[in-house]
DODO-533468 format. One record per atom (N, C-alpha, C): chain; residue number from 1; x, y, z; residue in three letters; atom name. Coordinates in Angstrom, 2 decimals, decimal comma, m for minus. Layout:
   chain   resi        c1        c2        c3   resn   name
       A    NUM         X         Y         Z    Ala     CA
...
// end
This chain:
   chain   resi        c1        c2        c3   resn   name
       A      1      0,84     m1,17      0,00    Unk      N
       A      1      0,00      0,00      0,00    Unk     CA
       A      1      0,89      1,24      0,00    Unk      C
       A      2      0,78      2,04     m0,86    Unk      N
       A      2      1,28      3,23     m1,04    Unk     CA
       A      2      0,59      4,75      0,26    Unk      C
       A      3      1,64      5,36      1,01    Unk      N
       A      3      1,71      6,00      2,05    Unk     CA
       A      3      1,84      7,36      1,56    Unk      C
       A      4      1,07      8,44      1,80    Unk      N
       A      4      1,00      9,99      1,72    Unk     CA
       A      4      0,87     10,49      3,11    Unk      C
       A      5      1,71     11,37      3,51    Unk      N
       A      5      1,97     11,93      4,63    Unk     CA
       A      5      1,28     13,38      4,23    Unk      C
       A      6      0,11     13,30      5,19    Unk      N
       A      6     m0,75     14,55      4,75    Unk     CA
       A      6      0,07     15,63      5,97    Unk      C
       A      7      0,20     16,67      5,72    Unk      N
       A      7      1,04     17,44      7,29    Unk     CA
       A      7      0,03     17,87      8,16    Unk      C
       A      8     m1,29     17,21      7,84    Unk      N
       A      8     m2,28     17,42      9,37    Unk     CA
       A      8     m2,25     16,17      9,95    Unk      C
       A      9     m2,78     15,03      9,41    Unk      N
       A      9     m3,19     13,88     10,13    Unk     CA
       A      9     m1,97     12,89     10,10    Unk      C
       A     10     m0,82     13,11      9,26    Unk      N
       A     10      0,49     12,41      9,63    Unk     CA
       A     10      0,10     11,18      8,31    Unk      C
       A     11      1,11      9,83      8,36    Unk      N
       A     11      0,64      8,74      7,05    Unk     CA
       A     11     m0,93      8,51      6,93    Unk      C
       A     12     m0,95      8,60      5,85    Unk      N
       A     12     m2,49      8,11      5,50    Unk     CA
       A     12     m1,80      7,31      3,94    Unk      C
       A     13     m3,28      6,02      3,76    Unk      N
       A     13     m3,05      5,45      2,55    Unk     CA
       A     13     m3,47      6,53      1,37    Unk      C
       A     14     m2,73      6,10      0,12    Unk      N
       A     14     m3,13      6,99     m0,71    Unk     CA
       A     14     m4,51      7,10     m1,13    Unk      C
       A     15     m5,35      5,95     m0,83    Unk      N
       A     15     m6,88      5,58     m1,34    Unk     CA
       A     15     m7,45      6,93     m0,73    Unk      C
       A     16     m6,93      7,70      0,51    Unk      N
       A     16     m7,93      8,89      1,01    Unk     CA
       A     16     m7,51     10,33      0,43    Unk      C
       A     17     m6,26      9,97     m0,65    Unk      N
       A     17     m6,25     11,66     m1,13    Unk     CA
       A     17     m6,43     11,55     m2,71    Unk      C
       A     18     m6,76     12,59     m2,88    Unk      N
       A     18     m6,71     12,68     m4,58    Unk     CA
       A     18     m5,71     13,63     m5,03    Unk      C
       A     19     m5,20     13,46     m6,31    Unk      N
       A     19     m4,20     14,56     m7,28    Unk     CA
       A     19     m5,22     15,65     m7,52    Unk      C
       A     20     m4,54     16,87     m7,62    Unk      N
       A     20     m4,72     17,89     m7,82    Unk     CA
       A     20     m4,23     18,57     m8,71    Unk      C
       A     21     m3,43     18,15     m9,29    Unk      N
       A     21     m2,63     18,51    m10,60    Unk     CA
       A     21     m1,39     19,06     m9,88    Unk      C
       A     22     m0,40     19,63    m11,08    Unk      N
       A     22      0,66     20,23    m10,66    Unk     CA
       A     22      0,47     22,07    m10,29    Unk      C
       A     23      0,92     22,33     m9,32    Unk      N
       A     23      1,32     23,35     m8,62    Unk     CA
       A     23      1,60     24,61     m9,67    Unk      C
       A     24      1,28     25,40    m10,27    Unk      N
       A     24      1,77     26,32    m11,03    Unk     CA
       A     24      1,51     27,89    m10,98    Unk      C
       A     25      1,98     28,97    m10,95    Unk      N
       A     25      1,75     30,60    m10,76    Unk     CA
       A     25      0,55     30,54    m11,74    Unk      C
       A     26     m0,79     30,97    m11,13    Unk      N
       A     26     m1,91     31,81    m12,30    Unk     CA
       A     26     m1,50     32,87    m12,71    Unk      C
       A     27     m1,76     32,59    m13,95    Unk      N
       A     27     m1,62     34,41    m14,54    Unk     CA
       A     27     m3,15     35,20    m14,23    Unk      C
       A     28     m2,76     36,40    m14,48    Unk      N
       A     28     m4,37     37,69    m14,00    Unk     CA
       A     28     m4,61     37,22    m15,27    Unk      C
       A     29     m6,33     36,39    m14,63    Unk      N
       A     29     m7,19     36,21    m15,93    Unk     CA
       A     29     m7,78     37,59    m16,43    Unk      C
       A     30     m7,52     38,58    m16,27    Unk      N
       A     30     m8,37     39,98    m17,10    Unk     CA
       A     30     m6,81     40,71    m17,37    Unk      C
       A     31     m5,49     40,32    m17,33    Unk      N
       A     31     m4,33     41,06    m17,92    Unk     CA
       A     31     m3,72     40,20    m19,12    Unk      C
       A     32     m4,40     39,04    m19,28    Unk      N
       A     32     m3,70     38,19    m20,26    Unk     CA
       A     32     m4,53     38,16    m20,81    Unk      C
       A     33     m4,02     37,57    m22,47    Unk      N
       A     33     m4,58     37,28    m23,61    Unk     CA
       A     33     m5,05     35,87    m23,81    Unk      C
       A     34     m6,27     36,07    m24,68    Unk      N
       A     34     m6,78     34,04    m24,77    Unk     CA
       A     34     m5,87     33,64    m24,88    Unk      C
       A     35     m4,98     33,79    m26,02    Unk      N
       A     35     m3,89     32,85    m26,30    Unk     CA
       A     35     m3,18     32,02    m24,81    Unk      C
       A     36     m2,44     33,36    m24,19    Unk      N
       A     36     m1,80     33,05    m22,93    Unk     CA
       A     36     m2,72     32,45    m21,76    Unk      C
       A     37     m3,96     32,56    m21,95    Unk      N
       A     37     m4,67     32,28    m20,77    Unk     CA
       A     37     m4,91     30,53    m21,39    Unk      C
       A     38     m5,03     29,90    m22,34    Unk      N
       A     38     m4,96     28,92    m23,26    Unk     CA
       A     38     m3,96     27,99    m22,76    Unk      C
       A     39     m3,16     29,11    m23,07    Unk      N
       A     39     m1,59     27,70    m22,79    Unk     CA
       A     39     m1,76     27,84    m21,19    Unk      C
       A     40     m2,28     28,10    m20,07    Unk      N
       A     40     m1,79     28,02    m19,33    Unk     CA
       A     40     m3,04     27,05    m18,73    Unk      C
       A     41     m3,90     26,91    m19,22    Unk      N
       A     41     m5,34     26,04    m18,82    Unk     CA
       A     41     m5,08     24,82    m19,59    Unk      C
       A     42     m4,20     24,82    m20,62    Unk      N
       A     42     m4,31     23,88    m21,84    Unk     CA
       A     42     m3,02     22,48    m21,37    Unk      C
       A     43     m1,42     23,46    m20,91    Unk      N
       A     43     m0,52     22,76    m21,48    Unk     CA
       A     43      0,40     22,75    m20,33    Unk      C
       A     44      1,02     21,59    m20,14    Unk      N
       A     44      1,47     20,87    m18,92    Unk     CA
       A     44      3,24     20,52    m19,17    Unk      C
       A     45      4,14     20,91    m17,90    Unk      N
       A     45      5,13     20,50    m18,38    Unk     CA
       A     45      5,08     19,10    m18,16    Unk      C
       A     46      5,89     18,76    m18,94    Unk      N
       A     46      5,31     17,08    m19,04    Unk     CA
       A     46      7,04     16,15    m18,65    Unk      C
       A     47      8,32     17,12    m19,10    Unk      N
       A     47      9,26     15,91    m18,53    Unk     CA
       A     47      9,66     15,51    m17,38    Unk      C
       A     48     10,24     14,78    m17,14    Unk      N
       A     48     10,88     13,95    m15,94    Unk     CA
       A     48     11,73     14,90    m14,98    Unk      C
       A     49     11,11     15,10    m13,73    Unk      N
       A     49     11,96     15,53    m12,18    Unk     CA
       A     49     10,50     15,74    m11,31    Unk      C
       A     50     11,31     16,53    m10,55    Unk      N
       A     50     10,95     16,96     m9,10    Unk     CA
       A     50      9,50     17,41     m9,58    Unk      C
       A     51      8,62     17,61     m8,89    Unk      N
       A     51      6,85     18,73    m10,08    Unk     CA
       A     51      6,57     19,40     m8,50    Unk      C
       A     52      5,95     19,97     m7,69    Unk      N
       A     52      5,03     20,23     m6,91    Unk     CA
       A     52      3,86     20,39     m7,45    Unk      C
       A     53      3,08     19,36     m6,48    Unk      N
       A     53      1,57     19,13     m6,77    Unk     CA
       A     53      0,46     19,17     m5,58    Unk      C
       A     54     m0,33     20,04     m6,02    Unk      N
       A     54     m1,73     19,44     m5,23    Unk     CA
       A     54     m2,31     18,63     m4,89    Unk      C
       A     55     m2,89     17,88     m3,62    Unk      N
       A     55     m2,84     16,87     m3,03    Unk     CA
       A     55     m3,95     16,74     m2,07    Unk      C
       A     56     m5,19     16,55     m1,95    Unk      N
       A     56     m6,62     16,45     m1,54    Unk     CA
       A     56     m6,52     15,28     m0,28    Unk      C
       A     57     m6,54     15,57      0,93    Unk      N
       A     57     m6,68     14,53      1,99    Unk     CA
       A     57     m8,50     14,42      1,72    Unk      C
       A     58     m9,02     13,70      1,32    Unk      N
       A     58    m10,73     13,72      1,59    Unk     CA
       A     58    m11,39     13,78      2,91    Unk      C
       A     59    m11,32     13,16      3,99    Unk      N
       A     59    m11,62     12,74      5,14    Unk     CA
       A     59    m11,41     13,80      6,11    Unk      C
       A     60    m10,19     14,97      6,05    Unk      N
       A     60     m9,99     15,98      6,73    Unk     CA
       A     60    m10,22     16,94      6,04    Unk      C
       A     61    m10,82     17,40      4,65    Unk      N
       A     61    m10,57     18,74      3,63    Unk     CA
       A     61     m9,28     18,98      3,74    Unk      C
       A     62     m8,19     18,19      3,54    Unk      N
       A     62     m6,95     19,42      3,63    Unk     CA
       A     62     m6,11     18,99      2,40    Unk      C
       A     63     m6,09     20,72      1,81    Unk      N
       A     63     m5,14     20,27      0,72    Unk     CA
       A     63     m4,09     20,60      1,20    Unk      C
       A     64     m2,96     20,07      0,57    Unk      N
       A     64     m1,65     20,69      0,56    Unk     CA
       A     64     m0,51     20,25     m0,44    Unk      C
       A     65      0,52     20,21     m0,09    Unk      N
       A     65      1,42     20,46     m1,62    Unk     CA
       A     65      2,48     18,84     m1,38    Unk      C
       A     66      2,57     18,27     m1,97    Unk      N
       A     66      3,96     17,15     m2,47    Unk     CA
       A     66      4,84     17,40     m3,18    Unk      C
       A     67      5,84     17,25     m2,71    Unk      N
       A     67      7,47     17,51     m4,48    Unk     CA
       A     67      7,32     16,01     m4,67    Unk      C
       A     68      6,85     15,81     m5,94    Unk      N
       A     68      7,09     14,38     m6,26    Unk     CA
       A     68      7,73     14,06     m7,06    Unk      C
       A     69      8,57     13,16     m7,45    Unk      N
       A     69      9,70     13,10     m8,97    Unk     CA
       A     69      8,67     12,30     m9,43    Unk      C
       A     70      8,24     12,58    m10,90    Unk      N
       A     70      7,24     12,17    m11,69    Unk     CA
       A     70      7,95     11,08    m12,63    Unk      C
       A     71      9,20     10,29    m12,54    Unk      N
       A     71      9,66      9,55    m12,96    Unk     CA
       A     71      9,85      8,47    m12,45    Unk      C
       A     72     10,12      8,49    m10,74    Unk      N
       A     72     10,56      7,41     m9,88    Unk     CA
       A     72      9,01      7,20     m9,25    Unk      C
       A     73      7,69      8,16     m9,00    Unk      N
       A     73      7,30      8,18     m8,18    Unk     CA
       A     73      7,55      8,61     m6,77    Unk      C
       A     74      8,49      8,94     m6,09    Unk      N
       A     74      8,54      9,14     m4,93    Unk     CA
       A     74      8,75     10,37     m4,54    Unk      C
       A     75      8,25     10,26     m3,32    Unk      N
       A     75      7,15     11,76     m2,61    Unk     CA
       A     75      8,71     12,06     m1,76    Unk      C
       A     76      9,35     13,23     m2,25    Unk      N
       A     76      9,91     13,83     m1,41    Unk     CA
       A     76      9,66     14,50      0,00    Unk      C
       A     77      9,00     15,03     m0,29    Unk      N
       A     77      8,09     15,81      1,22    Unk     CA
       A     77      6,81     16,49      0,74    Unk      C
       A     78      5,95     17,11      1,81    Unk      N
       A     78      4,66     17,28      1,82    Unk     CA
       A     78      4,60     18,44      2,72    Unk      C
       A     79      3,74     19,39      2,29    Unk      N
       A     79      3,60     20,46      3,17    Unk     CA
       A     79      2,67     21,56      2,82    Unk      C
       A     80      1,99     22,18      3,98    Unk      N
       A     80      0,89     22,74      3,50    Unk     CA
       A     80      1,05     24,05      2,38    Unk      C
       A     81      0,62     24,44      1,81    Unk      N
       A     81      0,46     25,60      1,10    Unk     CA
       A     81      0,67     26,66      1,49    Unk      C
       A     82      2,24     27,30      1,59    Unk      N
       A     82      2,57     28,73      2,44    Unk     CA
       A     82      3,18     28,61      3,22    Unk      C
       A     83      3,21     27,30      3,53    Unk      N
       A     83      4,38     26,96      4,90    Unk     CA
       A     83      5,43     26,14      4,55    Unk      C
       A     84      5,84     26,67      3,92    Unk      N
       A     84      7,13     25,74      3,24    Unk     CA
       A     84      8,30     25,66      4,61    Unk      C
// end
């Protein structure tokens, strides 16, 4: 069984969180152009390392953030959003 360390409730199995996608700066949706607002709703970096991602505990509401290497799988660390 695969283990996610949520930083409220400590290990939990992964069956209680969901992906959230990867972590990325919004641009001001009323200073950008479709185009730019496009690629940034549209297009994903996609190669191999480290990503920070969003990370859904269900059972407690708590999101927070994972560095995960999207090649090996494995969860470097976990931590809430702002509290790095």
């Amino acid at each position: 069984m695969k283990i996610l360390h949520c930083p409220i409730n400590g290990p939990r199995p992964l069956q209680e969180c969901h992906f959230g996608g990867e972590l990325r700066a919004m641009p001001d949706p009323g200073a950008v152009t479709d185009e730019e607002w496009a690629e940034y709703v549209v297009h994903r970096s996609g190669e191999p390392g480290v990503k920070r991602e969003w990370w859904y505990h269900v059972p407690s509401g708590t999101w927070f953030i994972a560095e995960r290497h999207n090649q090996t799988d494995e969860i470097l660390r976990t931590y809430l959003y702002g509290v790095e």
